[in-house]
Steps between C-alpha positions, in 0.01 A plus 500: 500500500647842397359850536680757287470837637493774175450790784832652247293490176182645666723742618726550157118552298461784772857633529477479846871510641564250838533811731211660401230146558729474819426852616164481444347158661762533819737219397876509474656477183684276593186247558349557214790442317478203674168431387559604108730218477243246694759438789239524759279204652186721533391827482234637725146574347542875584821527290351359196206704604688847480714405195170396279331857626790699415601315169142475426492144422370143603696258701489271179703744363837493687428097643533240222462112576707280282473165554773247458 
């Protein structure tokens, strides 16, 4: 089971830098950097939350399931 996190093209199609998403839903960039590359084992509802509101997008856009 593999879920691909695309956060980095949602945010490329809104050229959104790192610092500013950071900035804005109260993360450091540090962790989100973390999270672009899919190095995290979770992320909390309210994260994904503030990241679809201010990127104006769906969950199912930055969360892909690949099977295999």
């Amino acid at each position: 089971m593999s879920i691909i996190v695309n956060l980095d093209v949602v945010m490329a199609q809104r050229k959104m830098s790192s610092r500013e998403l950071a900035r804005a839903i109260n993360i450091t960039e540090a962790n989100l950097s973390l999270l672009k590359r899919g190095k995290v084992k979770g992320v909390r509802f309210e994260t994904l939350a503030a990241i679809c509101a201010y990127l104006d997008c769906q969950p199912g856009d930055i969360l892909e399931y690949r099977p295999g």
